[in-house]
C-alpha positions as CSV (number, residue, x, y, z in Angstrom):
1,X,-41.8,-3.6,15.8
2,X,-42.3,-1.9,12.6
3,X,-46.2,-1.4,12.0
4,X,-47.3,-3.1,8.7
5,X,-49.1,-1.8,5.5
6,X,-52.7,-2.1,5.2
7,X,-51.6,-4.2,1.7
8,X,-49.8,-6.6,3.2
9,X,-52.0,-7.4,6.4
10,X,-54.3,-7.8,3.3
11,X,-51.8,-10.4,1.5
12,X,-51.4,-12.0,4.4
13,X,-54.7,-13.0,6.0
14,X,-55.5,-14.4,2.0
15,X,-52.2,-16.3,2.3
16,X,-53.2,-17.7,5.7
17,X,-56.9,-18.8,4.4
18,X,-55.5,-20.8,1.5
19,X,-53.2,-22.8,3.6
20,X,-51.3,-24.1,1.3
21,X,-49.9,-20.9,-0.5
22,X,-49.0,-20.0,3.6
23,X,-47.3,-22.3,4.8
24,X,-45.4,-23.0,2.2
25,X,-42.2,-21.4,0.4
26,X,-44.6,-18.9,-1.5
27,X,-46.1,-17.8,2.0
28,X,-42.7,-17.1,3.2
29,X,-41.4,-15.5,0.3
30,X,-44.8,-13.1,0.2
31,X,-44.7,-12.0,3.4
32,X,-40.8,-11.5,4.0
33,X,-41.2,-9.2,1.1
34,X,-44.3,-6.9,1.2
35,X,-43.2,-6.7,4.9
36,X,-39.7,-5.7,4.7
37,X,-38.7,-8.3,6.8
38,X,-35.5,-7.6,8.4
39,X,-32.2,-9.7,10.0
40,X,-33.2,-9.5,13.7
41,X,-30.2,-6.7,15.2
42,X,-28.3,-9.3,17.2
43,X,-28.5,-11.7,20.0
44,X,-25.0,-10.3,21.6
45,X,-24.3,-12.8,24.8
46,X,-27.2,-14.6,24.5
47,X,-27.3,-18.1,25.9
48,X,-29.8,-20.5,24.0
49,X,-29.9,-24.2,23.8
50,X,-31.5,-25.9,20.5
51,X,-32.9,-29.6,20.5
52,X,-32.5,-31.4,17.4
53,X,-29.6,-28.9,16.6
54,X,-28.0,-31.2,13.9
55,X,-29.9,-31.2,10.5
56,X,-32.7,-29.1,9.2
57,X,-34.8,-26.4,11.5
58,X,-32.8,-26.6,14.1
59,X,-29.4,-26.9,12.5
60,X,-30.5,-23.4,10.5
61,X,-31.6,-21.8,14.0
62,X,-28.0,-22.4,15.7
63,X,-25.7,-21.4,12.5
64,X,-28.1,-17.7,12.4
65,X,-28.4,-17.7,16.0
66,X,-24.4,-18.1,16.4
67,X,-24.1,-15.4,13.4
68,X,-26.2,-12.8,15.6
69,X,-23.8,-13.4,18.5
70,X,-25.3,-15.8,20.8
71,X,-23.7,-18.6,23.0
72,X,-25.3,-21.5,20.8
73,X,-25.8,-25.2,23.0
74,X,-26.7,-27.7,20.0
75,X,-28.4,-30.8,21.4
76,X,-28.4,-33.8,19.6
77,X,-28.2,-37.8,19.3
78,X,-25.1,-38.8,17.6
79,X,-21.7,-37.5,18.4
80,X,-20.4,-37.4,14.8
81,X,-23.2,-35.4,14.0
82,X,-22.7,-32.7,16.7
83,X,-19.5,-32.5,15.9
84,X,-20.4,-31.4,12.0
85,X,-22.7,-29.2,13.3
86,X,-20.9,-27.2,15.4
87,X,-18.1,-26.8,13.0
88,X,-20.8,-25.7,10.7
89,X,-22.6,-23.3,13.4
90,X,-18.9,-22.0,14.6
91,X,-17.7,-20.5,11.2
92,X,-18.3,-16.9,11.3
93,X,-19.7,-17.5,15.3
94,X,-18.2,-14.6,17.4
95,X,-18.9,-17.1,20.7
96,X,-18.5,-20.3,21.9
97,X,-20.6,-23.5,20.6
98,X,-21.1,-26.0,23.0
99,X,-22.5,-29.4,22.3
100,X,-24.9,-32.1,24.3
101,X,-24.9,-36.2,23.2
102,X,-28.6,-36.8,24.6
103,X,-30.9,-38.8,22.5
104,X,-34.6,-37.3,23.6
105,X,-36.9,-40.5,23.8
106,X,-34.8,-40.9,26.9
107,X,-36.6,-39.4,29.8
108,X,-33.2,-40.2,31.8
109,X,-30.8,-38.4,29.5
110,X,-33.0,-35.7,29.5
111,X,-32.8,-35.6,33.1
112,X,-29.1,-35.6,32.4
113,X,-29.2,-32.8,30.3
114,X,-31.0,-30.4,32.3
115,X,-28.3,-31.3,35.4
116,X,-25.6,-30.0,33.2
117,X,-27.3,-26.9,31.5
118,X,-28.2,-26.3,35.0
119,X,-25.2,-24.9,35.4
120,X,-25.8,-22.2,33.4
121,X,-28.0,-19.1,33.0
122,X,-29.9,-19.8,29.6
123,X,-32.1,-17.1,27.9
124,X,-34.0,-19.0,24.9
125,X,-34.9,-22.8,24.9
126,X,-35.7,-23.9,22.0
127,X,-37.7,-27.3,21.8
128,X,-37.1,-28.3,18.3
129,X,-36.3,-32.2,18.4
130,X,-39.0,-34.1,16.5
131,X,-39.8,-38.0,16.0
132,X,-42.5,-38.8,13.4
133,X,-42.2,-43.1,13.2
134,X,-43.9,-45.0,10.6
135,X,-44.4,-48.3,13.6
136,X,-45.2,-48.2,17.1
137,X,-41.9,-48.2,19.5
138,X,-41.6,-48.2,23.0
139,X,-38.8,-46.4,24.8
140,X,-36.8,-48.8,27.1
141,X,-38.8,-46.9,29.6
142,X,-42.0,-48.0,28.7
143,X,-43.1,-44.5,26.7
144,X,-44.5,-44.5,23.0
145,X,-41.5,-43.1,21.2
146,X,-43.4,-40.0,19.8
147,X,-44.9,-39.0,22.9
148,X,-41.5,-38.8,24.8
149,X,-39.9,-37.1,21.9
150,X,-42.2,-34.0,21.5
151,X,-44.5,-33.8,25.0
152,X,-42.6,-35.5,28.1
153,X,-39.3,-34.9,27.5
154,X,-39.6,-30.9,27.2
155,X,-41.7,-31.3,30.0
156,X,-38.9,-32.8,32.2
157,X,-36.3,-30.3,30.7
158,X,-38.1,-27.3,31.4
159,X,-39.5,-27.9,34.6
160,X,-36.1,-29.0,35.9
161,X,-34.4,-26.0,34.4
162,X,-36.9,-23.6,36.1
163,X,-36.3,-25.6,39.0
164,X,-32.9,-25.2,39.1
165,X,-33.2,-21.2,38.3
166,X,-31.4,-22.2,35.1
167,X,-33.6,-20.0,33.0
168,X,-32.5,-15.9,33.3
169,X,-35.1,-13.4,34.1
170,X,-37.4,-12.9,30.7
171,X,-36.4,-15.8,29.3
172,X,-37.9,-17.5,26.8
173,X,-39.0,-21.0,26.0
174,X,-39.8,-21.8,22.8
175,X,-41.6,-25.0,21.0
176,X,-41.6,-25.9,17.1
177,X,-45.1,-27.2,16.3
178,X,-46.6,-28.6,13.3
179,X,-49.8,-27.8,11.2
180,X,-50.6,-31.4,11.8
181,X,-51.7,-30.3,15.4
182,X,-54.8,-28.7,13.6
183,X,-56.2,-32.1,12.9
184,X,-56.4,-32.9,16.4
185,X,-58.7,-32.3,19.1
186,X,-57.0,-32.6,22.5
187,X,-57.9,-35.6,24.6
188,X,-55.8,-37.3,27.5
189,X,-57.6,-40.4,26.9
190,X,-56.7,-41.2,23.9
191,X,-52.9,-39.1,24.0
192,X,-51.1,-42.0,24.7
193,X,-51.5,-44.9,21.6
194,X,-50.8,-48.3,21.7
195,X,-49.6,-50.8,19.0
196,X,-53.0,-51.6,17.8
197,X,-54.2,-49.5,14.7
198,X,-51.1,-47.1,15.4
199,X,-50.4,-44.4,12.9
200,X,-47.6,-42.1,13.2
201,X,-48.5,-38.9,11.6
202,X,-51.4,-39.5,14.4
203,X,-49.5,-39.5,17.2
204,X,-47.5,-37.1,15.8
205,X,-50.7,-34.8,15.5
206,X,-51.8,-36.0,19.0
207,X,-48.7,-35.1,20.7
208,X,-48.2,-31.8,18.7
209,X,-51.3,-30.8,20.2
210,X,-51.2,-31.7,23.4
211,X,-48.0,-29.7,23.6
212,X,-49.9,-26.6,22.5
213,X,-52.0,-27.3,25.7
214,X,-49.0,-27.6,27.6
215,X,-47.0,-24.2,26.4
216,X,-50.5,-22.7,27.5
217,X,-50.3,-24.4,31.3
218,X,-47.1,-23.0,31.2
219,X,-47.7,-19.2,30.3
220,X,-50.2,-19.3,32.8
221,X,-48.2,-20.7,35.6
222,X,-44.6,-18.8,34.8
223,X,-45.6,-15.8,33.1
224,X,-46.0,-13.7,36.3
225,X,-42.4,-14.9,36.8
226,X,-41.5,-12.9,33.9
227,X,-41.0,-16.3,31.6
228,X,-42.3,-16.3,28.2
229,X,-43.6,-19.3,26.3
230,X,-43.8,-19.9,22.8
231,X,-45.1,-21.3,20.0
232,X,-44.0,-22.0,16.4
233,X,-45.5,-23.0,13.5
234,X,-42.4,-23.2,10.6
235,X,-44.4,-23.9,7.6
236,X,-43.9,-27.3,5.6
237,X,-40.1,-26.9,5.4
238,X,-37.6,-29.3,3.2
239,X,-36.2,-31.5,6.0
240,X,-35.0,-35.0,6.8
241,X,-38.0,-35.6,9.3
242,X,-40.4,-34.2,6.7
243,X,-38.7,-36.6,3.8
244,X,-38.3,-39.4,6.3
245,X,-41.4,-39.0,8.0
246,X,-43.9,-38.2,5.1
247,X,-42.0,-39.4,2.0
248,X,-44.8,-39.1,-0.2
249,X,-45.7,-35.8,0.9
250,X,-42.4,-34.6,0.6
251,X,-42.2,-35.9,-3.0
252,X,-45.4,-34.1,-4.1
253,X,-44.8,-30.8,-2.5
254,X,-41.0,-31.1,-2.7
255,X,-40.6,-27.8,-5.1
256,X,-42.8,-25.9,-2.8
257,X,-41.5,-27.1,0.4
258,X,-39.8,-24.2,2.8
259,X,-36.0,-24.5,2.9
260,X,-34.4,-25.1,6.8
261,X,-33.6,-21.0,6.7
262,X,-37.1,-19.8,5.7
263,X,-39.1,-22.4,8.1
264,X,-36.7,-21.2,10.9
265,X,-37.0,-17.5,10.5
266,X,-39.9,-16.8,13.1
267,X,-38.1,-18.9,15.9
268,X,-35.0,-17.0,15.5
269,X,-37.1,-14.0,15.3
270,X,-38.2,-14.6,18.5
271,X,-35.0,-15.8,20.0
272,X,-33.5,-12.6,18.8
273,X,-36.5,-9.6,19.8
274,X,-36.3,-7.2,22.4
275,X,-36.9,-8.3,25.9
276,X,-40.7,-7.9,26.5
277,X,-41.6,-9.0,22.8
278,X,-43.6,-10.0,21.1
279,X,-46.7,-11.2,23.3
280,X,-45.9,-15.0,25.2
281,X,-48.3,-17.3,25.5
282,X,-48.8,-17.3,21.4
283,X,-49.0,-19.8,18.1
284,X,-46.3,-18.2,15.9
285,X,-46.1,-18.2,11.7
286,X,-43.9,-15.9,9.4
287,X,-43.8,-13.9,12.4
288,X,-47.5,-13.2,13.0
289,X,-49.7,-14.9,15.7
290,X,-52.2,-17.6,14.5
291,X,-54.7,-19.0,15.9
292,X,-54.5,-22.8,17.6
293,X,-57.5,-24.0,15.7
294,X,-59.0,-24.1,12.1
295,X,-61.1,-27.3,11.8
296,X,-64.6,-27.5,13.7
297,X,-64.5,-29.6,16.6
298,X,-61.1,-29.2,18.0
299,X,-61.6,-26.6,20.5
300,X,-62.4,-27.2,24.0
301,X,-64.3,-25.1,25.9
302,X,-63.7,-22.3,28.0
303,X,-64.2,-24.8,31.6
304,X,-62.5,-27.7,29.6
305,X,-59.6,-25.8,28.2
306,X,-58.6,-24.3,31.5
307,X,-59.2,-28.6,33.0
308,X,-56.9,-29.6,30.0
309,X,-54.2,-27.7,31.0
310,X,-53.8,-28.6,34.4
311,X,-54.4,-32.4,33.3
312,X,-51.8,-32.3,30.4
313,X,-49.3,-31.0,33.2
314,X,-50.2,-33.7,35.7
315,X,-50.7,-36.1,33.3
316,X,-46.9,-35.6,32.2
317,X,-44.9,-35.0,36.1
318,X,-46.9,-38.8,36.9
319,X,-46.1,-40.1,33.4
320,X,-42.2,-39.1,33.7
321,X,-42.2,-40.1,37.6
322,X,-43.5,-44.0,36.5
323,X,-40.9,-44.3,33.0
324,X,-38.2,-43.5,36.2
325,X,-39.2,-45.6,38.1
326,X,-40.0,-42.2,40.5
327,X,-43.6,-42.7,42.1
């Protein structure tokens, strides 16, 4: 990678104190520029599968992805919606664009899912589906929606893909995170909410950061295997979960908000480097590594971290084993 100016290692570490100006379009725009940000070369014959693959982030991740050469698989919850998509992501796509009906908050289609990409040899995963819910809902197997969405289903796709030596050697695995995750303090305890005082952009926080725990368990676990884990912050972005989700957020900030491209920039970034690069095991934004915590009282300690991250793992093979009906 290309080393950076003093001046804009200066530009950005006052961007990334304010916030605001980072992570959103102005950040972006900053950054790309006094860094001389550059189209990734290509990602010639890659094979990577996208989650939430048919509007916003992801949608924007496939189409560039495709355009750099890769074997795209778009992952998504409605048919007629895949099917837009992949016309969209297979004009100008030198490959083939596969797609996957499998709605997320189903830790059985997911389990689906991973049996068919199992049959091939995948070198990026992106984790990209989201679910921020205004009411408490419970899966038809017993799971707060939220919670399957961003923590338990990844879990069960990725450990059955590695299982099934679906993933190629230095492959990647790579998880789109939210600054919400900074409100949070991890806690297993409390991970799981019920209907009583629920609040979504909670359990969206919750789960958000209990997933930064779990990308960690995983580094640690399949790194020596030459695996690389991932994680991505995209900015506040102008998307249907963000206007869906947050509507009032997305009406104030709405002329500052990150379009789908700019907020997907750093994951295809990643999808795209050289084998090797950049470091795993690492919060991503605007293609620098951040750290996991900015608000006093969120981090655990040394002993408590390395407890967490065996927990969050356990916590989500039992959790999956009891929605199937497996222990």
């Amino acid at each position: 990678m290309k080393p950076i100016s003093q001046f804009a290692n200066l530009a950005d570490s006052i961007l990334e104190a304010t916030i605001v100006a980072s992570f959103t379009s102005f950040g972006f725009r900053v950054r790309s520029r006094l860094e001389h940000w550059r189209e990734p070369s290509d990602a010639n014959g890659r094979v990577i599968v996208v989650t939430g693959a048919t509007s916003g982030l992801g949608l924007a991740m496939a189409r560039r992805l495709a355009l750099l050469g890769a074997r795209v698989h778009l992952v998504g919850r409605s048919e007629t919606r895949l099917e837009f998509a992949r016309q969209m992501v297979s004009s100008g796509a030198t490959e083939e664009v596969t797609t996957h009906r499998c709605d997320l908050s189903s830790l059985r289609q997911t389990g689906e899912l991973a049996q068919r990409l199992s049959r091939e040899r995948i070198d990026v995963l992106i984790h990209n589906a989201g679910a921020l819910l205004k009411s408490f809902v419970l899966t038809d197997e017993g799971v707060e929606t939220t919670l399957a969405v961003h923590l338990l289903s990844p879990y069960l796709l990725t450990e059955q893909l590695i299982a099934a030596s679906a993933l190629a050697p230095q492959a990647r695995v790579i998880s789109m995170t939210s600054g919400g995750m900074y409100s949070q303090r991890f806690d297993l305890t409390t991970l799981e909410m019920g209907p009583d005082g629920y609040r979504g952009a909670t359990a969206y926080a919750r789960a958000k950061r209990a997933q930064t725990i779990l990308n960690a368990h995983w580094q640690q676990v399949y790194g020596p295997s030459s695996l690389a884990f991932h994680l991505v912050h995209p900015g506040w972005a102008d998307t249907p979960g963000v206007s869906e989700g947050i509507p009032g957020f997305a009406k104030i900030m709405g002329p500052f908000l990150r379009s789908p491209d700019e907020g997907a920039d750093t994951a295809v970034w990643l999808a795209a480097s050289a084998p090797g690069e950049p470091t795993p095991g690492m919060l991503w934004h605007d293609r620098h590594p951040r750290k996991l915590h900015r608000l006093p009282g969120t981090r655990l300690d040394t002993q408590d971290e390395q407890r967490a991250h065996d927990d969050v793992a356990l916590w989500c093979q039992r959790r999956v084993a009891r929605a199937l009906n497996l222990d």
